[in-house]
Backbone as JSON Lines, residues from 0, in Angstrom:
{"i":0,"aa":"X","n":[-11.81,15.42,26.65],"ca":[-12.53,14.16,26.59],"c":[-12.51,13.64,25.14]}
{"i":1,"aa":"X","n":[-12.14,12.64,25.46],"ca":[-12.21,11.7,23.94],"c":[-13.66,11.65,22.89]}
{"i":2,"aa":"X","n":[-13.47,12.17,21.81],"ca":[-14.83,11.85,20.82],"c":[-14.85,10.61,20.28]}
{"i":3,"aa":"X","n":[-16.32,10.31,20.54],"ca":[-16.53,8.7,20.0],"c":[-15.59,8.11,18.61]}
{"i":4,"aa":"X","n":[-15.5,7.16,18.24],"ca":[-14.89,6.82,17.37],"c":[-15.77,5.17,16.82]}
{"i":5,"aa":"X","n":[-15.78,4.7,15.27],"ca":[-16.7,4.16,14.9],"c":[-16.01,3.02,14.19]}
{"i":6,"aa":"X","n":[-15.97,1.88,14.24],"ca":[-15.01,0.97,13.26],"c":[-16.06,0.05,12.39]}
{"i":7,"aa":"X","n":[-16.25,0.07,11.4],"ca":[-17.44,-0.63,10.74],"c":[-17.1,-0.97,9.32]}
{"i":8,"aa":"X","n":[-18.03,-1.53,8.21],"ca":[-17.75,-1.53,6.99],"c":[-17.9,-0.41,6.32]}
{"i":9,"aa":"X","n":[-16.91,-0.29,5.6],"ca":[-16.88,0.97,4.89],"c":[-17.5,1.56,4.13]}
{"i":10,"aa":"X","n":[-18.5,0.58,3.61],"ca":[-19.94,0.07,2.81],"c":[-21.41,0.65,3.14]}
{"i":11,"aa":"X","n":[-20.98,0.37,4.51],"ca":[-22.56,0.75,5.25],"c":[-22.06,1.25,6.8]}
{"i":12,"aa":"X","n":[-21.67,2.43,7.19],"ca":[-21.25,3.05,8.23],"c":[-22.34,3.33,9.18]}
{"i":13,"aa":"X","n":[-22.15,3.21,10.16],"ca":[-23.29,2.79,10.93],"c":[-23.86,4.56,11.73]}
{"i":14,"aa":"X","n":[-23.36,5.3,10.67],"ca":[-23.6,7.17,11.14],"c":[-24.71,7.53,10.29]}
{"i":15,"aa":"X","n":[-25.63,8.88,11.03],"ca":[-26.25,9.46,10.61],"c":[-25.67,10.04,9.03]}
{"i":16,"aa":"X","n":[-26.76,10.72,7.68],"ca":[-25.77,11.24,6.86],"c":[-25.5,12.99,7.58]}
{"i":17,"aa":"X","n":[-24.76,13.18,6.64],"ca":[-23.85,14.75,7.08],"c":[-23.74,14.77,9.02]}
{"i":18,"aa":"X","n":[-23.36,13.69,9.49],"ca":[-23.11,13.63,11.28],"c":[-21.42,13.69,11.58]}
{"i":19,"aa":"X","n":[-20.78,13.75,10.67],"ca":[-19.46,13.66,10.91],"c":[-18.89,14.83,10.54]}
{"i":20,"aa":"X","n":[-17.41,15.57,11.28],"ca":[-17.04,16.55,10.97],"c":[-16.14,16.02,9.65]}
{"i":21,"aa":"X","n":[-15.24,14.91,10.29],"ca":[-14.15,14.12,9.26],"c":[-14.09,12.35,9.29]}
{"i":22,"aa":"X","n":[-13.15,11.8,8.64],"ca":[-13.45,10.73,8.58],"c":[-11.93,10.21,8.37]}
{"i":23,"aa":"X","n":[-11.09,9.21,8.47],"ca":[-9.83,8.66,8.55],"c":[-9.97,7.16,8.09]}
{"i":24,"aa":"X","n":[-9.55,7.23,6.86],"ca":[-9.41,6.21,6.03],"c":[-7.67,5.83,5.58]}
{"i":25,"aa":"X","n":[-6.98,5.19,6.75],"ca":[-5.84,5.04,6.54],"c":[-5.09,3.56,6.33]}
{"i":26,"aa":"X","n":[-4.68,3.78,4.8],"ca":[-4.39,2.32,4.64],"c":[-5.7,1.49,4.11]}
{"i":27,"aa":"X","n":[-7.07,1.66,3.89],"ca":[-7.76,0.46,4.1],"c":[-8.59,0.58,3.01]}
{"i":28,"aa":"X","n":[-8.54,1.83,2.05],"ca":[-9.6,1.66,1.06],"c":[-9.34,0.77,-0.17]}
{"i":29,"aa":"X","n":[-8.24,0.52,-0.09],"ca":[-7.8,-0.7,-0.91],"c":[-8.06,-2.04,-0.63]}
{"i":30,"aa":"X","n":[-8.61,-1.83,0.63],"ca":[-8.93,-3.78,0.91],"c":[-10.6,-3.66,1.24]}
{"i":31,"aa":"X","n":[-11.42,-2.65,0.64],"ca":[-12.59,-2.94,0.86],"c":[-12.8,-3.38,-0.78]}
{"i":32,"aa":"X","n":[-14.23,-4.36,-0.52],"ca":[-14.48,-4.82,-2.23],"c":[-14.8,-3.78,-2.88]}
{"i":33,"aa":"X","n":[-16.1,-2.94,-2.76],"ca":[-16.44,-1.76,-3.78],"c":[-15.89,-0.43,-3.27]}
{"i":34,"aa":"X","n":[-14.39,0.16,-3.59],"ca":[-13.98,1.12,-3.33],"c":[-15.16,1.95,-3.57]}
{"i":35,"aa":"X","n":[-15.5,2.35,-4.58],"ca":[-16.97,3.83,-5.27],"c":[-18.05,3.36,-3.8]}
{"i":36,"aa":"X","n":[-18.11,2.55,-3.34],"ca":[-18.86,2.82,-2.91],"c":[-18.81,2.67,-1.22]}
{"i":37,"aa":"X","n":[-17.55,2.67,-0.53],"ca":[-17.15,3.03,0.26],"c":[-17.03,4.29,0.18]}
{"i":38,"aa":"X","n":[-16.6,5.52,-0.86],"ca":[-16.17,6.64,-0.5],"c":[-18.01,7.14,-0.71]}
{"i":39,"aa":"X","n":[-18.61,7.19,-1.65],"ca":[-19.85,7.39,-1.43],"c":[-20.84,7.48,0.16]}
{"i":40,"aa":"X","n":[-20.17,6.35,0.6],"ca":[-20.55,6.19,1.89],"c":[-19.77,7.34,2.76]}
{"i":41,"aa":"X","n":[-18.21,7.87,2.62],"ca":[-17.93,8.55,3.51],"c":[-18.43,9.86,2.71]}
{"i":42,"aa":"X","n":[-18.43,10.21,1.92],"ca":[-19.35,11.64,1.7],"c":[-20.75,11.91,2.26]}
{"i":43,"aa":"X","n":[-21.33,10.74,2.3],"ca":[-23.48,10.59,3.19],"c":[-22.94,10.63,4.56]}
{"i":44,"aa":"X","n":[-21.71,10.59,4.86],"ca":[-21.95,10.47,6.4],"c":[-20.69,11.96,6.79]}
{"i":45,"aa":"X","n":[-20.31,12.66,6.29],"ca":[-19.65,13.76,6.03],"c":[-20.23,15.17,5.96]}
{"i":46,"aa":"X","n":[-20.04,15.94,6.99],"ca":[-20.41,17.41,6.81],"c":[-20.33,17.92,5.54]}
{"i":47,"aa":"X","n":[-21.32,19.0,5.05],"ca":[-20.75,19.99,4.42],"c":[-19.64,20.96,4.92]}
{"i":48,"aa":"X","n":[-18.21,20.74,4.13],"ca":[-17.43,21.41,4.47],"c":[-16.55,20.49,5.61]}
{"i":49,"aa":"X","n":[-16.82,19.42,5.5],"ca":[-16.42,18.46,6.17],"c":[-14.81,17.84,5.49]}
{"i":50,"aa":"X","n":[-13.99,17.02,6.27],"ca":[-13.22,16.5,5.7],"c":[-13.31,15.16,5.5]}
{"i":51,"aa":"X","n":[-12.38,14.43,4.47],"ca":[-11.87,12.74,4.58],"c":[-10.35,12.91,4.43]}
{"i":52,"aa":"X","n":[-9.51,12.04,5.23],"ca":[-8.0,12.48,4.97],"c":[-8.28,10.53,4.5]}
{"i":53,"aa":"X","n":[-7.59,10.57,3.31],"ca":[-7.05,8.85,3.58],"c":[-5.66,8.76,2.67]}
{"i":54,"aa":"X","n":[-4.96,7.68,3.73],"ca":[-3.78,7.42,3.01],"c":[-3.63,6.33,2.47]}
{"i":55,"aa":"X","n":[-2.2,6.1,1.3],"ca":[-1.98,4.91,0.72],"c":[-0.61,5.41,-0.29]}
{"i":56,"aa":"X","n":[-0.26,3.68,-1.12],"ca":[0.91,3.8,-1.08],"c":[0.58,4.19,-2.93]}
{"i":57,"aa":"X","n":[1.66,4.86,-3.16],"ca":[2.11,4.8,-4.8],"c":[2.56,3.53,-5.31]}
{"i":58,"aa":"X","n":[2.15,3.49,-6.71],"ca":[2.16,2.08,-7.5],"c":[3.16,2.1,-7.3]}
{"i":59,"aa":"X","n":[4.62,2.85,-7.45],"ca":[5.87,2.88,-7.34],"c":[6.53,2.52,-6.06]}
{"i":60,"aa":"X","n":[5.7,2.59,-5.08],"ca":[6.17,2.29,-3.48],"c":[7.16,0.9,-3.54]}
{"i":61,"aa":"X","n":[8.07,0.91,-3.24],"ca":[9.11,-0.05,-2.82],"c":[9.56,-1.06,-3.57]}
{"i":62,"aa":"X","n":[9.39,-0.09,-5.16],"ca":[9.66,-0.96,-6.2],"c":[11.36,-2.04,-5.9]}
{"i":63,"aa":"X","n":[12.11,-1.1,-5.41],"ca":[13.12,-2.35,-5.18],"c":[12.27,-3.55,-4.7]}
{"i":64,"aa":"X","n":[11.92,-4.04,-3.77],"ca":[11.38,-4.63,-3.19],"c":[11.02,-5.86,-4.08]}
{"i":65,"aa":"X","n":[10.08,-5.09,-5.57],"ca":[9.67,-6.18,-6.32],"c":[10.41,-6.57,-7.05]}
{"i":66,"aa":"X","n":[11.35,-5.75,-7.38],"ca":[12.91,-6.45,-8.46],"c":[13.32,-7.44,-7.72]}
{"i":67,"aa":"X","n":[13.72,-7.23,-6.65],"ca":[14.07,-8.01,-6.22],"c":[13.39,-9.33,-5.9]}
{"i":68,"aa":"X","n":[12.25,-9.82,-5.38],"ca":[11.32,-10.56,-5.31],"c":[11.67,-11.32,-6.68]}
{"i":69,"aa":"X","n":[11.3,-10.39,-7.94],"ca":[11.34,-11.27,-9.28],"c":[12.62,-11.57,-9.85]}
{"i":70,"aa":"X","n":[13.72,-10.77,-9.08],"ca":[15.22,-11.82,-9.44],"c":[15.3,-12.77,-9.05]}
{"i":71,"aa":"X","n":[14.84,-12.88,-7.58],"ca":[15.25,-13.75,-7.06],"c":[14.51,-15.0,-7.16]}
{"i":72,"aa":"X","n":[13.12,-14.97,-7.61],"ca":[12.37,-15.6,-8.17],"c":[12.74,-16.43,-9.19]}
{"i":73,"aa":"X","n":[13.08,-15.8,-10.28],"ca":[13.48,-15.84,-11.52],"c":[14.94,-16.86,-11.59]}
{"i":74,"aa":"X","n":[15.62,-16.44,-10.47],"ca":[16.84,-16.98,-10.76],"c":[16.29,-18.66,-10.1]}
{"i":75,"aa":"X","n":[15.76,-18.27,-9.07],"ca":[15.04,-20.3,-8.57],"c":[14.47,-20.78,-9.68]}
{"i":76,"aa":"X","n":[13.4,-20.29,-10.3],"ca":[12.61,-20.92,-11.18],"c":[13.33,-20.58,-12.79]}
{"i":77,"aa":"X","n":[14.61,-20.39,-12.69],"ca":[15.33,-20.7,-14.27],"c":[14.94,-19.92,-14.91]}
{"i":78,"aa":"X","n":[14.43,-18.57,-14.8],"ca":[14.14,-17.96,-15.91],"c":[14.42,-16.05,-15.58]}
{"i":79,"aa":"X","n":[14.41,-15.59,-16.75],"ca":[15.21,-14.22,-16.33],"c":[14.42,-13.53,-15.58]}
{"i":80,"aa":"X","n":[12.87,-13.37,-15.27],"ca":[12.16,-12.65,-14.28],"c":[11.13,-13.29,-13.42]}
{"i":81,"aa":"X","n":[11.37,-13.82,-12.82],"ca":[9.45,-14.16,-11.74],"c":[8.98,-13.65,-11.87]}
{"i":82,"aa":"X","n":[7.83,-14.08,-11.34],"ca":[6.29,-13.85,-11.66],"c":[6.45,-12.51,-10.25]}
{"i":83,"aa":"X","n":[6.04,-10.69,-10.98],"ca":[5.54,-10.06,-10.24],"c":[4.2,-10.29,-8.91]}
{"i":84,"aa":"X","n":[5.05,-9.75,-7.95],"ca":[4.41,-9.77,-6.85],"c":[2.97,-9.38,-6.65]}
{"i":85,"aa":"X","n":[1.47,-9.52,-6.52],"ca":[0.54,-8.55,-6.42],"c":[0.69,-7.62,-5.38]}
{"i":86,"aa":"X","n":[0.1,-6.43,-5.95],"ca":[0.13,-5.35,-4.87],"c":[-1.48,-5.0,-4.37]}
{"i":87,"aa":"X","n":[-1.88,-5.14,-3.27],"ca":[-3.12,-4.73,-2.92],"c":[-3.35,-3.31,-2.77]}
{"i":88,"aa":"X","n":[-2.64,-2.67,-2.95],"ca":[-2.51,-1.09,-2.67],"c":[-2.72,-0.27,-3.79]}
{"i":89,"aa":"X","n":[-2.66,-0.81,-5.11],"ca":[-3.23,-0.89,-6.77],"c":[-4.28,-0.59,-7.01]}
{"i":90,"aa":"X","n":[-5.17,-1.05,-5.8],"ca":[-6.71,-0.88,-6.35],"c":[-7.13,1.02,-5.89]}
{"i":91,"aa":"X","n":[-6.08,1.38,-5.19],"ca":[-6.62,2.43,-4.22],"c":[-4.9,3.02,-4.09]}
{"i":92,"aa":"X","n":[-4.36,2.84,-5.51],"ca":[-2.97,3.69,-5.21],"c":[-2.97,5.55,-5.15]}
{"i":93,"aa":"X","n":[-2.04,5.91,-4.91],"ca":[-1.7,7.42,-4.67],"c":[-1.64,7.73,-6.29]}
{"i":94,"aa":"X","n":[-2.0,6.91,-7.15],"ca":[-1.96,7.47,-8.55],"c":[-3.52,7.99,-9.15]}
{"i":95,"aa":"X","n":[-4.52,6.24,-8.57],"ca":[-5.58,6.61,-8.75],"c":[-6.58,7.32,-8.02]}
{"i":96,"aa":"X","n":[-5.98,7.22,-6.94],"ca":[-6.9,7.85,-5.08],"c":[-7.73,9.25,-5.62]}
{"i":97,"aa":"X","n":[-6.67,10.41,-6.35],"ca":[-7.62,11.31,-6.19],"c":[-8.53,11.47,-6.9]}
{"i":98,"aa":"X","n":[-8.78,10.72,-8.36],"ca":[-9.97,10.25,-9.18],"c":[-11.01,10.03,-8.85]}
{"i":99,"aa":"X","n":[-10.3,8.78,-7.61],"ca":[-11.32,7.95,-6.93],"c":[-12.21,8.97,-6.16]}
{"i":100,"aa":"X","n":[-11.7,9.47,-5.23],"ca":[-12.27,10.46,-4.14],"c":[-12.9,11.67,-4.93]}
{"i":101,"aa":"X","n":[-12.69,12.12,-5.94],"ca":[-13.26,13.01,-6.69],"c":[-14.76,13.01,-7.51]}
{"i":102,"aa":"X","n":[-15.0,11.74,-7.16],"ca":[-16.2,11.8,-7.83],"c":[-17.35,11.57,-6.64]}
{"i":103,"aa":"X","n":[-16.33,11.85,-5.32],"ca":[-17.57,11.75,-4.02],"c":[-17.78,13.25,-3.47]}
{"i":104,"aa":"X","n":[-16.49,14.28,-3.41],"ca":[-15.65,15.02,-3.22],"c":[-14.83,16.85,-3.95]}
{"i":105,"aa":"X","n":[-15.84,17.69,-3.3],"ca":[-15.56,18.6,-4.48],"c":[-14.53,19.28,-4.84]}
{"i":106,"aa":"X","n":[-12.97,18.96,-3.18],"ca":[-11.95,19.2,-3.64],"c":[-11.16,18.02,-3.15]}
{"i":107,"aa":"X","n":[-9.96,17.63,-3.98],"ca":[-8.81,17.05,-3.37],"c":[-7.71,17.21,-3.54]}
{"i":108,"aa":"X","n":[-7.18,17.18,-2.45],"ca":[-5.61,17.56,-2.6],"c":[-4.73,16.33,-2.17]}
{"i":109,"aa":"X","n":[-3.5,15.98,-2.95],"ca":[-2.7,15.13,-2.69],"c":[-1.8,15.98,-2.3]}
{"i":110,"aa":"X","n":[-1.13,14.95,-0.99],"ca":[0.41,15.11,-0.37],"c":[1.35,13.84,-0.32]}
{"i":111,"aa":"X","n":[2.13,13.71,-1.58],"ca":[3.55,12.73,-1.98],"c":[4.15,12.87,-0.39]}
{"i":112,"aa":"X","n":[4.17,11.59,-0.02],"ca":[5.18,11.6,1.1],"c":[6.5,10.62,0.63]}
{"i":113,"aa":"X","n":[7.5,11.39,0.29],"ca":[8.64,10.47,-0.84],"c":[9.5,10.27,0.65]}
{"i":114,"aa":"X","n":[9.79,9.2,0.56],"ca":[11.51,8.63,1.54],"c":[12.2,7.3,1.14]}
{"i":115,"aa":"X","n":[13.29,7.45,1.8],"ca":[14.19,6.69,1.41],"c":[14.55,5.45,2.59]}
{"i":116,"aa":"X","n":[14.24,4.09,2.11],"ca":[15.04,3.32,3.82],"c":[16.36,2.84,3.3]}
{"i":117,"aa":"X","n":[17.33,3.32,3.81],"ca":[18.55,2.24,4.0],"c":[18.67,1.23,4.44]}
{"i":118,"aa":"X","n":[18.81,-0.15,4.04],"ca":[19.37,-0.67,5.1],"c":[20.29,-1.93,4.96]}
{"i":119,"aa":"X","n":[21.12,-2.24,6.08],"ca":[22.39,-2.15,6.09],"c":[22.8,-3.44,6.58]}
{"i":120,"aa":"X","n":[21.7,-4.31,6.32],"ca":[21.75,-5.24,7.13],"c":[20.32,-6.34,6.6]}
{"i":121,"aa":"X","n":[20.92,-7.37,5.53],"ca":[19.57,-8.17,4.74],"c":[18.69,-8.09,5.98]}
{"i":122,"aa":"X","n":[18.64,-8.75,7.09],"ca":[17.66,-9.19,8.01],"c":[15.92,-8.14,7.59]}
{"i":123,"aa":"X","n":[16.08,-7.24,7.8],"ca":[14.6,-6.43,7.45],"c":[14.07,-6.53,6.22]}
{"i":124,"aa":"X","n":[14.48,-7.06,5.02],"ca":[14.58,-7.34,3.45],"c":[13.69,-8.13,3.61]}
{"i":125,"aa":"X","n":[14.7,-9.51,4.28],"ca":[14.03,-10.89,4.44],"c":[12.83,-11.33,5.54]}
{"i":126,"aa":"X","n":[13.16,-10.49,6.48],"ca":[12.09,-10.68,7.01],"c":[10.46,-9.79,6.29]}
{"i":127,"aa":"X","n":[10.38,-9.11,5.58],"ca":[9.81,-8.91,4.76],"c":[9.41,-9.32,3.79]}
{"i":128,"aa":"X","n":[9.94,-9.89,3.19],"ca":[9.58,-11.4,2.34],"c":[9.1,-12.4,2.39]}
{"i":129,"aa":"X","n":[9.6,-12.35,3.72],"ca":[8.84,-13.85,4.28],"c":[7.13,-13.78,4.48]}
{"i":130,"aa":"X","n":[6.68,-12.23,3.7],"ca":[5.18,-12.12,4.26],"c":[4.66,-12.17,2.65]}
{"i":131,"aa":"X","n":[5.8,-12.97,2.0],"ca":[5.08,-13.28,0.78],"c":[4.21,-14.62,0.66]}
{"i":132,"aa":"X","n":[4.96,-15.41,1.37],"ca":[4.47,-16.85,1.62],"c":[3.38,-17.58,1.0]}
{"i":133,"aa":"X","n":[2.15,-16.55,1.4],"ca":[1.01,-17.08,0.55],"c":[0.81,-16.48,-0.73]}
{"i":134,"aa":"X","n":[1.12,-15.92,-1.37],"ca":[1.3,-15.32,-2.87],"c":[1.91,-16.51,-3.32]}
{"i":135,"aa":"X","n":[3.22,-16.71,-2.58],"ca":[4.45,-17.42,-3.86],"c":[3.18,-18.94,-4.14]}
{"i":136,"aa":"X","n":[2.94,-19.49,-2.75],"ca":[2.52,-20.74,-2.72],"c":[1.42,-20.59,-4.39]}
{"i":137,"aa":"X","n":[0.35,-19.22,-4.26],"ca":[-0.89,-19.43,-5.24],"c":[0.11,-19.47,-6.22]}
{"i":138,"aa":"X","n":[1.16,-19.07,-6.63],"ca":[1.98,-18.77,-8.53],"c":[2.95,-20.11,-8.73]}
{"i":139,"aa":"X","n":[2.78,-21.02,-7.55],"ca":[3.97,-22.19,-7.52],"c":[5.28,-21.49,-7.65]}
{"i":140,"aa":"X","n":[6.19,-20.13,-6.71],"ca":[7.22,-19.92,-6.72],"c":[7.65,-20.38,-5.26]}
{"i":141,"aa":"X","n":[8.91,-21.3,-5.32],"ca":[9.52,-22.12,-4.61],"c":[9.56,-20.79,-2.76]}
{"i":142,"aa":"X","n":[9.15,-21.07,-2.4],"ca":[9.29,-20.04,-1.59],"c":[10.59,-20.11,-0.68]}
{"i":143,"aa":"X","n":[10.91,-20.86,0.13],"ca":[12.16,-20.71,1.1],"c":[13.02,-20.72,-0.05]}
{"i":144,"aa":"X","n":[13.5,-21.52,-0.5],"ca":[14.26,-20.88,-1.97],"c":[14.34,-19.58,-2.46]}
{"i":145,"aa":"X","n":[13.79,-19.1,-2.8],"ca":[13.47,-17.68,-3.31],"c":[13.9,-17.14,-2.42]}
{"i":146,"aa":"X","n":[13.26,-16.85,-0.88],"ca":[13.68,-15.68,0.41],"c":[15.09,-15.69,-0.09]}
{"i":147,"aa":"X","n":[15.91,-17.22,0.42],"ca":[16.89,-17.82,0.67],"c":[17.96,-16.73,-0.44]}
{"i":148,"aa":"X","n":[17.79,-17.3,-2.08],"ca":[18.12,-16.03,-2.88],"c":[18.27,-14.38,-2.64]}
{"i":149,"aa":"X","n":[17.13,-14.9,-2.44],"ca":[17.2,-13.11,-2.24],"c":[17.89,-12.45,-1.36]}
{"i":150,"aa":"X","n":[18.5,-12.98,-0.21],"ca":[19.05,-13.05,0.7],"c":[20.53,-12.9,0.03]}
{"i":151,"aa":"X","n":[20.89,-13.59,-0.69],"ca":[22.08,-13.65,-1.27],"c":[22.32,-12.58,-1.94]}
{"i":152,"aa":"X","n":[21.54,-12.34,-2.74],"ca":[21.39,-10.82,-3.52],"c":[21.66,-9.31,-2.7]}
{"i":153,"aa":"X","n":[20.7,-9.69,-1.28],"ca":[20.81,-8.53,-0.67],"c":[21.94,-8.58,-0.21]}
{"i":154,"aa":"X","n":[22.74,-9.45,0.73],"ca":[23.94,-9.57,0.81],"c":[24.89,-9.05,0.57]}
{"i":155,"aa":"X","n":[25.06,-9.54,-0.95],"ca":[25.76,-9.22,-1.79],"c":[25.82,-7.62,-2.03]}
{"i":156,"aa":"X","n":[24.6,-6.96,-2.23],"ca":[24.3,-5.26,-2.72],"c":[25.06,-4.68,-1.64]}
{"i":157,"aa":"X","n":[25.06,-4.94,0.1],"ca":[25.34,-4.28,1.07],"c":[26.38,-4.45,1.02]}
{"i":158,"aa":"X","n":[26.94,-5.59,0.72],"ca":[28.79,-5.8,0.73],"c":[29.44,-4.86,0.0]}
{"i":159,"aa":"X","n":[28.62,-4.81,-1.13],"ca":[29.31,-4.33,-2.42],"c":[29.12,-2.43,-2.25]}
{"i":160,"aa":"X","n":[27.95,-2.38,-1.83],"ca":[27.26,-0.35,-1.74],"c":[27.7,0.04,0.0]}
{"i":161,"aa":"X","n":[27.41,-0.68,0.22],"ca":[27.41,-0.05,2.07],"c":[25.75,-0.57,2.44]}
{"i":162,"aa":"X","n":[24.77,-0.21,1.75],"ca":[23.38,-0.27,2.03],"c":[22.46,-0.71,0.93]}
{"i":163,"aa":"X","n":[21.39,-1.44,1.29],"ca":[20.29,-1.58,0.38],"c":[19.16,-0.58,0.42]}
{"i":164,"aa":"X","n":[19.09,0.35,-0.53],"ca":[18.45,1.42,-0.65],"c":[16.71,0.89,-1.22]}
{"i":165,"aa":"X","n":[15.89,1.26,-0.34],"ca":[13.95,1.11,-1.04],"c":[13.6,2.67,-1.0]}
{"i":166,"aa":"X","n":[13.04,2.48,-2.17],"ca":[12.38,4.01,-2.38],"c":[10.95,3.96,-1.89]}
{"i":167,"aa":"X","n":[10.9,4.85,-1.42],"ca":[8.77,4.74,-0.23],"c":[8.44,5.97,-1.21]}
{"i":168,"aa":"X","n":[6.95,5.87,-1.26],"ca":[6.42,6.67,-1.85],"c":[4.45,6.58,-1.46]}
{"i":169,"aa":"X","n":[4.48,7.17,-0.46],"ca":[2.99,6.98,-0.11],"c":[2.58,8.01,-0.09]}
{"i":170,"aa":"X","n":[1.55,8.36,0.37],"ca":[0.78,9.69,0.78],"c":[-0.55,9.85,1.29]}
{"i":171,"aa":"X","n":[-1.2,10.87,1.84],"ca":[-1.93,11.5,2.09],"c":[-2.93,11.95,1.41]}
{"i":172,"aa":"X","n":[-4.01,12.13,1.16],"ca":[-5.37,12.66,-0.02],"c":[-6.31,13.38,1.0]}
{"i":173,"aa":"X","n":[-6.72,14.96,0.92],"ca":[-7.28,15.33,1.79],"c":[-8.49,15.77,0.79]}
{"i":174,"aa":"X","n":[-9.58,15.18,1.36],"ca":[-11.17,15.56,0.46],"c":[-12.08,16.3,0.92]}
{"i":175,"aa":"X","n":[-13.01,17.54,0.66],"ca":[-13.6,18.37,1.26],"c":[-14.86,18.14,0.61]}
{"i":176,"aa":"X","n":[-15.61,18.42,1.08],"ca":[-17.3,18.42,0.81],"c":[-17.59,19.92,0.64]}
């Protein structure tokens, strides 16, 4: 039988404190406003001896991704680099995560999950880009322009390598009470 499960603000969890065995924070502690005090919250509502697993990406995660973004940027708007992409995953990266969780948390352990995507074929590049849309619009970078570039670029890399190689770099943070 299925155990209840709870979806709420991360802020103010709607659990008894110490009522939980564990807690699954995947992907999302970066898009709450007061990280400290989201994890605060999952330690009051956390067993002793309890877990928190949460994941997220490394500042480094899919750095091609942003070279590319700011070539291709750069080359629309005349100048040698565009304006870097924001990353929301910064506030709550795999660099700072176990800091973060450590001051709720009396052990943590990180697990680097490193991989590689090929691919072989612009279409997944660009369609990925295209979820820049509202960024480019706030920095005034020409947007269908830019994809459009970049497109050319990627193109070009696959013609020239066989594949367009992104380096992933996320992980796992497991926290014990």
């Amino acid at each position: 039988m299925p155990r209840p499960v709870a979806v709420a603000d991360a802020a103010q969890l709607p659990l008894a404190s110490t009522s939980v065995d564990g807690a699954l924070t995947l992907h999302m502690l970066y898009h709450v406003e007061d990280i400290p005090t989201a994890i605060k919250e999952l330690a009051r509502v956390v067993k002793p001896g309890g877990v928190v697993i949460a994941s997220t990406n490394s500042a480094r995660d899919k750095a091609e991704l942003d070279r590319l973004w700011e070539r291709a940027a750069g080359d629309v708007l005349g100048v040698v680099k565009g304006p870097a992409r924001i990353s929301l995953s910064a506030r709550f990266s795999l660099e700072r995560a176990s800091g973060l969780l450590g001051a709720a948390f009396d052990n943590v352990e990180t697990i680097a999950l490193p991989g590689t995507i090929a691919v072989r074929s612009p279409e997944p590049v660009i369609a990925h880009m295209k979820s820049y849309r509202a960024w480019a619009d706030q920095h005034a970078v020409p947007f269908e322009e830019t994809v459009e570039r970049a497109r050319e670029i990627v193109s070009e890399h696959i013609e020239r390598n066989g594949a367009f190689e992104i380096g992933c770099l996320g992980g796992m943070l497991v926290g014990t009470r």
